[in-house]
C-alpha positions as CSV (number, residue, x, y, z in Angstrom):
1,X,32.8,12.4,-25.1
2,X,35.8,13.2,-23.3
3,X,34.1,12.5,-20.1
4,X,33.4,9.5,-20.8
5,X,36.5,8.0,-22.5
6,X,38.0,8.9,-19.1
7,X,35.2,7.6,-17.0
8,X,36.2,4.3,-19.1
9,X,39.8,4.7,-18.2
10,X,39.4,4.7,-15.1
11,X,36.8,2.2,-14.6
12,X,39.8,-0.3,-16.1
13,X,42.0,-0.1,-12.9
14,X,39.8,-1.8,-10.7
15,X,38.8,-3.9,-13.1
16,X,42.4,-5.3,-13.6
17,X,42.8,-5.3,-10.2
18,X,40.3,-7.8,-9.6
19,X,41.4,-9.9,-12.2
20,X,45.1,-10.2,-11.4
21,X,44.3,-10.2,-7.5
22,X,41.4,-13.3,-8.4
23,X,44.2,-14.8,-10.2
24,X,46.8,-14.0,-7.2
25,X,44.6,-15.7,-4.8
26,X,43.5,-19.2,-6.7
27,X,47.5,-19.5,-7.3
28,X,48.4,-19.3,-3.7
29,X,46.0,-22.5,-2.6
30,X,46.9,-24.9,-6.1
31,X,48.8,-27.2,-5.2
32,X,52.2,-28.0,-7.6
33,X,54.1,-25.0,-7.6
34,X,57.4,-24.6,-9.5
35,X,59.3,-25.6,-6.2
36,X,57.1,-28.8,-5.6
37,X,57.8,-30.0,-9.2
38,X,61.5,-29.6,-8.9
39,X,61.1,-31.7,-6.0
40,X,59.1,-34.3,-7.8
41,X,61.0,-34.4,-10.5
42,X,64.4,-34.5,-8.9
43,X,62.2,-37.8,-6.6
44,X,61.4,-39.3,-9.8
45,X,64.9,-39.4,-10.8
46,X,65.3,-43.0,-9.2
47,X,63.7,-44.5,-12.9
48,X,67.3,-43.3,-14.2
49,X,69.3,-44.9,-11.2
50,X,70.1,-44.7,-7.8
51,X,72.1,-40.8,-7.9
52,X,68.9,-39.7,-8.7
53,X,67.3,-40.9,-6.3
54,X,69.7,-39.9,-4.0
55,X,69.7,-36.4,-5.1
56,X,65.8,-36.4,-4.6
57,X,66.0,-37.7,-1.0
58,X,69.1,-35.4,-0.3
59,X,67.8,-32.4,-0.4
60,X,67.7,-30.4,3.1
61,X,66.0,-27.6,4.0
62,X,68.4,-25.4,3.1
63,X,68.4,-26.3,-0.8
64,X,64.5,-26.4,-0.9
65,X,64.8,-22.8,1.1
66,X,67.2,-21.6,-1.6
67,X,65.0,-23.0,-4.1
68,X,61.8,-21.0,-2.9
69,X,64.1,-17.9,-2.7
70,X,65.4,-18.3,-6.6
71,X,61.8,-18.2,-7.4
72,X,60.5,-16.0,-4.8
73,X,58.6,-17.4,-2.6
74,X,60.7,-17.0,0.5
75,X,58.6,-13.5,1.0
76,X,55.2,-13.5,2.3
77,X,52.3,-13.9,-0.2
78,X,51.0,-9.9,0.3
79,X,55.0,-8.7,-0.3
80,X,54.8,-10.3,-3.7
81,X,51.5,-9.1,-4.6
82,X,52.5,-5.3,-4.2
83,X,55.7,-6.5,-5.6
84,X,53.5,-7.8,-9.0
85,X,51.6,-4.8,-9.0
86,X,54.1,-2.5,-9.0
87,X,55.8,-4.6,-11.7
88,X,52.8,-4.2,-13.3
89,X,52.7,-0.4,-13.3
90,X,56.0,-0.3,-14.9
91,X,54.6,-3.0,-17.5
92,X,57.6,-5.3,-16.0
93,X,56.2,-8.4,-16.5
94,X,58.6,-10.4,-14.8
95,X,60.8,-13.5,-15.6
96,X,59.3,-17.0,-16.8
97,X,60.6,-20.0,-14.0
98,X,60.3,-22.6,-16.9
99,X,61.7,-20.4,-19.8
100,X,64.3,-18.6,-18.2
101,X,63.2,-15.5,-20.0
102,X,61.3,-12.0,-19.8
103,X,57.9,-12.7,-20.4
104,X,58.1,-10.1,-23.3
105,X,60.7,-11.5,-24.9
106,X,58.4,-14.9,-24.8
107,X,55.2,-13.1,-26.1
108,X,57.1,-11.5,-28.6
109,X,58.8,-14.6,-29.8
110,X,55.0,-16.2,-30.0
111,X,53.4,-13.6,-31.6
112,X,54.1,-14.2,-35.1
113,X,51.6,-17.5,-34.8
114,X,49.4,-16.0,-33.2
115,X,49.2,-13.0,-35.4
116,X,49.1,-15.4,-38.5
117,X,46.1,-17.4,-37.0
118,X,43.9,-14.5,-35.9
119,X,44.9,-12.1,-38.5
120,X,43.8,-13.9,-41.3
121,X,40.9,-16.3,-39.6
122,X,39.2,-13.3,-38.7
123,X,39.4,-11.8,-42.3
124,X,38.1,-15.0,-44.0
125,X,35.4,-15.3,-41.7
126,X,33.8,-11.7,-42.1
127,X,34.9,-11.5,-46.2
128,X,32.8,-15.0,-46.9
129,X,30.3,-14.5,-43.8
130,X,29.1,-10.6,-44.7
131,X,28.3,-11.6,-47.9
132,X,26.9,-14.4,-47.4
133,X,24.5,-13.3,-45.0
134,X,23.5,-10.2,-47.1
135,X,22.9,-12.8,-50.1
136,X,20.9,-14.9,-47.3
137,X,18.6,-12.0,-46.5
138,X,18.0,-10.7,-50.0
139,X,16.8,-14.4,-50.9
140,X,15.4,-15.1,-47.5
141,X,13.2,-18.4,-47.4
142,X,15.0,-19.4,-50.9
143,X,16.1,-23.1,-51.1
144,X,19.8,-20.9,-51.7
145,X,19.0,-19.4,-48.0
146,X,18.0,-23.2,-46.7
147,X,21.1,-24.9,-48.0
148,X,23.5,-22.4,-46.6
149,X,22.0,-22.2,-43.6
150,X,22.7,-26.3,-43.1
151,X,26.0,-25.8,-44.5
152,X,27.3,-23.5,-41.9
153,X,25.2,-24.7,-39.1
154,X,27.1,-28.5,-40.0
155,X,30.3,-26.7,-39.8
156,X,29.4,-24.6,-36.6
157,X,28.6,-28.0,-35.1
158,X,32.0,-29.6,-35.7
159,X,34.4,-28.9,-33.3
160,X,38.1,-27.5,-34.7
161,X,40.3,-30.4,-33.3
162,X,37.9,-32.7,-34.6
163,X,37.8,-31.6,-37.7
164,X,41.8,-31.0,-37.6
165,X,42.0,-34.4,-36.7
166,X,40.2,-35.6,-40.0
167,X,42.4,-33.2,-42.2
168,X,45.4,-34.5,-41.4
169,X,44.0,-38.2,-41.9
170,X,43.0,-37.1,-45.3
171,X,45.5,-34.2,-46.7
172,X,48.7,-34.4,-44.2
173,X,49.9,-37.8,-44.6
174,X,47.9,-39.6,-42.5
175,X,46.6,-42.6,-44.3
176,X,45.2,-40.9,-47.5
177,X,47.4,-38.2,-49.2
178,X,50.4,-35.5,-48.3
179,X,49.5,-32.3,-49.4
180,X,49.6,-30.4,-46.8
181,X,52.6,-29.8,-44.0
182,X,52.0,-31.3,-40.2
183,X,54.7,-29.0,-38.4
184,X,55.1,-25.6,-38.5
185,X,54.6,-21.8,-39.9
186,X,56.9,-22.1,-42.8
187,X,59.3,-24.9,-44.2
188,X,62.6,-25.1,-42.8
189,X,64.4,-23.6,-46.2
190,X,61.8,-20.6,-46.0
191,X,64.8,-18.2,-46.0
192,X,66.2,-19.5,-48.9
193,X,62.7,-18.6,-51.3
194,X,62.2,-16.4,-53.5
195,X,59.2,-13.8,-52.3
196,X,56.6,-15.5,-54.1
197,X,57.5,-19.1,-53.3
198,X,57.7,-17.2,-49.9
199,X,54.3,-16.4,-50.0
200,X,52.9,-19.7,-50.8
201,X,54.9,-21.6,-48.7
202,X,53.5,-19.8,-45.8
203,X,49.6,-20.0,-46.9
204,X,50.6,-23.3,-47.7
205,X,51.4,-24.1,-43.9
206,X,48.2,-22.1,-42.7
207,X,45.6,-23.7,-45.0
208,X,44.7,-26.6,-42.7
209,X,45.0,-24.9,-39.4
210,X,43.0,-21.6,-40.6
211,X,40.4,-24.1,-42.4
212,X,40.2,-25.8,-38.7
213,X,39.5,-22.1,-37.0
214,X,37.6,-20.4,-39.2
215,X,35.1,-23.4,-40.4
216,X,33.1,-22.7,-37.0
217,X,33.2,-18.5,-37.4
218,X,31.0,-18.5,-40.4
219,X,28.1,-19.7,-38.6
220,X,27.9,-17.0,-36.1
221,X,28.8,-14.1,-38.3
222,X,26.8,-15.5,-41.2
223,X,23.4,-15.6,-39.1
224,X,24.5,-12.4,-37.5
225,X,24.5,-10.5,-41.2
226,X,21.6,-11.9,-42.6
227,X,19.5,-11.4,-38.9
228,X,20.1,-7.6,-39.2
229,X,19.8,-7.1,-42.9
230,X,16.1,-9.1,-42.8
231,X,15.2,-6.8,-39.6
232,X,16.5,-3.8,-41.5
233,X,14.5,-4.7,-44.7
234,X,11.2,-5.0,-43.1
235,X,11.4,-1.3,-41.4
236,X,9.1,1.6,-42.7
237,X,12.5,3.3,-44.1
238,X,12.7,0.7,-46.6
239,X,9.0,0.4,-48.2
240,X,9.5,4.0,-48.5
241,X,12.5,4.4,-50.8
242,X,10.7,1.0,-52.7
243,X,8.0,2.8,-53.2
244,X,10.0,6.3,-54.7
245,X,11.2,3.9,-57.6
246,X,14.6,3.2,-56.0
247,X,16.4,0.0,-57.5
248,X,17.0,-2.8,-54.7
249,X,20.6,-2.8,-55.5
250,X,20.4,1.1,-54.2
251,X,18.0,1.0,-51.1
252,X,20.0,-2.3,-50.0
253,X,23.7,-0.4,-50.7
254,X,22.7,2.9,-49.7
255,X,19.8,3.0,-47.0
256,X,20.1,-1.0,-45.7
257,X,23.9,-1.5,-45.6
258,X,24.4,1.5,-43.4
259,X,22.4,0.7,-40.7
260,X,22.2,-2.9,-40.4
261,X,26.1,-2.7,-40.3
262,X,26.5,-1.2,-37.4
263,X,26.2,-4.8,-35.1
264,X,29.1,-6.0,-37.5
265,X,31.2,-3.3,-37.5
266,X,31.3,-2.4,-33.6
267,X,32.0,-6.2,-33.3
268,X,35.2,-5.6,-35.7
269,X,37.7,-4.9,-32.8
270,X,36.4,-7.6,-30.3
271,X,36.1,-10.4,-33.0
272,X,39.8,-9.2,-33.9
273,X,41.2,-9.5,-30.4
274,X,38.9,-12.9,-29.5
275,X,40.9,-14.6,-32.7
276,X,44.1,-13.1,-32.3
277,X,44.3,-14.2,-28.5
278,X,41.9,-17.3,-28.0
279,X,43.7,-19.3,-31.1
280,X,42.5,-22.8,-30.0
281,X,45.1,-24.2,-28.6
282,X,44.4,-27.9,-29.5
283,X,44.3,-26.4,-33.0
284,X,48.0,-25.4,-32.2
285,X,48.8,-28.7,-31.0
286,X,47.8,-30.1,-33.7
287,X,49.4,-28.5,-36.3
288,X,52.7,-28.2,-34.1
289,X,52.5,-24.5,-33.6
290,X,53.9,-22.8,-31.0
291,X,51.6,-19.3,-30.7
292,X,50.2,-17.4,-27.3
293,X,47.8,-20.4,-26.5
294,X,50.3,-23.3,-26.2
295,X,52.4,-20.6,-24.2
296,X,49.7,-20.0,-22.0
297,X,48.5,-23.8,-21.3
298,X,52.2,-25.0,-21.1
299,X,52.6,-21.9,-18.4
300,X,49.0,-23.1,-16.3
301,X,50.4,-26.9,-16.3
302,X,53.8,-26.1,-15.0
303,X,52.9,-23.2,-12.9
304,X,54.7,-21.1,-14.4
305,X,53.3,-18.2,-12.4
306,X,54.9,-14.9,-14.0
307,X,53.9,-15.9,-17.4
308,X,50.2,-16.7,-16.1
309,X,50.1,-13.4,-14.8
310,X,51.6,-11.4,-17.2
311,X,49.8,-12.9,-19.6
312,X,46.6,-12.2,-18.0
313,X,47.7,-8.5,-17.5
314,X,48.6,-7.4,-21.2
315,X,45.4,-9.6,-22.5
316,X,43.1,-8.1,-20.2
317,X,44.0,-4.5,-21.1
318,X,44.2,-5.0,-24.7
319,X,40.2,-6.6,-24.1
320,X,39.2,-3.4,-22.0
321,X,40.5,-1.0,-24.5
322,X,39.4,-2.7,-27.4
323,X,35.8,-3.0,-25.7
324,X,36.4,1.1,-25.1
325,X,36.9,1.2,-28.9
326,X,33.7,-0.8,-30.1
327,X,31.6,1.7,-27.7
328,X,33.5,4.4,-29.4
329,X,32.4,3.1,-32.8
330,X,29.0,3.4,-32.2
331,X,29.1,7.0,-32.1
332,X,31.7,6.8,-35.8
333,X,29.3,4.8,-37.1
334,X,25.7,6.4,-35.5
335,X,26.2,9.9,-34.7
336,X,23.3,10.5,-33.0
337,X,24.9,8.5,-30.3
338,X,25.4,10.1,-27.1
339,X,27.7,8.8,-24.3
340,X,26.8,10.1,-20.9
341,X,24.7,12.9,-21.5
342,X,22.0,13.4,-18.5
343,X,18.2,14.4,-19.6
344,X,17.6,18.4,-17.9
């Protein structure tokens, strides 16, 4: 086991490597960089009269060389990408050009949303979809398993925005009602509440945007459960402890559940980690809230290069270490699971 949790480990390096240098590279030929923009920009001034004009034409090369040297771009591309990694190394992960800020500071100001959105759309989605699909493959071929199945397949079909779209027509004071809030994580006399009112007040703000992101999940996770528990139910184990005069409520519970969990529950920690971070970010923009994904877009569209990257770096070792815990799992939740062991 220890072998191999290393093996892992060290199978990450290049692997970040190749993402970040990928990334690096594909940067490097884009066109639009932060100095460009400021030059556009400062070009486009002319709407607001003729100084800003001016000031666009005026610059020399010495303010656009100063400019590419604020930003760092006056050293050669493979300087700044040992410069990165060994940023990197030290989990420095730079400045943001647009923010003015550490990149940490920026993540950490964003994660609250983020948290909130994945947190509790990934916990809706497995507490209604696991027992659904067990109910599903208990009554499999019912008209109870044929209406579901339509339900969730209708909702798996609609895409979030969409459907975030129609909720605020209907329940955010679009043209119908306003019961719902358009703007925000809480109201702007949160701080004020009492704890309960707290509470509520925050569910309040999430019940449109969570309905959005989790309306799709069920689908998946619902077919998922009742796919293994059907396959499980149909094995020889299972006619055997019928046939001993077990109830089904015990050889479901206590031989069935075990086994046909084990897809689910080595799935927790990626699920987790694909809501937490991939928060839709038109489902954001929607509901005016500023989590990981708007960060991210807002940081492709105005090249914001050091949050791109740094961005890329944390996410893409919190996915190879959670993909090293659902492997680990298997053997939690099998133990006749063996990881690397060689046939003498």
């Amino acid at each position: 086991m220890a072998a191999y949790i290393l093996k892992r480990l060290l199978l990450m390096i290049p692997t970040l490597l190749g993402a970040l240098t990928i990334t690096f590279v594909v940067m490097q030929f884009v066109p639009g960089g932060p100095v460009e923009q400021i030059l556009a920009e400062a070009q486009a001034g002319s709407s607001a009269g003729g100084e800003g004009y001016r000031a666009g034409k005026d610059l020399d090369k010495k303010q656009i060389e100063e400019l590419k040297k604020l930003y760092g771009f006056d050293k050669p591309a493979h300087v700044r990408y040992w410069e990165m990694l060994g940023n990197f190394a030290r989990f420095d992960l730079g400045r943001s050009f647009m923010h003015n800020k550490d990149v940490w500071s920026l993540i950490k100001e964003k994660l609250p949303v983020s948290i909130s959105l994945g947190l509790w759309s990934f916990l809706l989605a497995y507490l209604v979809s696991v027992p659904l699909g067990i109910a599903k493959a208990v009554r499999e071929g019912s008209r109870f398993d044929t209406v579901t199945t339509l339900l969730v397949l209708v909702g798996y079909a609609i895409p979030g925005f969409v459907l975030g779209i129609l909720l605020i027509v209907l329940f955010a004071g679009g043209s119908f009602y306003d019961w719902f809030p358009l703007r925000g994580l809480t109201s702007d006399n949160w701080e004020q509440l009492a704890w309960p009112a707290r509470i509520a007040d925050y569910f309040w703000h999430l019940a449109l945007p969570l309905t959005c992101l989790t309306i799709g999940a069920f689908a998946v996770t619902t077919m998922l459960t009742k796919n293994t528990f059907v396959e499980e139910i149909r094995k020889q184990y299972v006619l055997v402890a019928r046939a001993k005069g077990l109830s089904q409520q015990r050889v479901l519970y206590k031989h069935i559940f075990r086994n046909a969990l084990i897809p689910l529950v080595t799935g927790f920690p990626a699920a987790f980690v694909h809501a937490f971070f991939a928060g839709s970010v038109l489902i954001e923009t929607l509901f005016s809230l500023d989590g990981l994904g708007l960060l991210g877009y807002e940081a492709v569209i105005r090249r914001d290069y050091p949050v791109v990257l740094g961005s890329l770096y944390l996410f893409t070792l919190i996915g190879l270490a959670v993909k090293l815990v659902s492997d680990l799992l298997y053997r939690v939740v099998d133990p006749r699971v063996q990881f690397g062991s060689v046939a003498k």
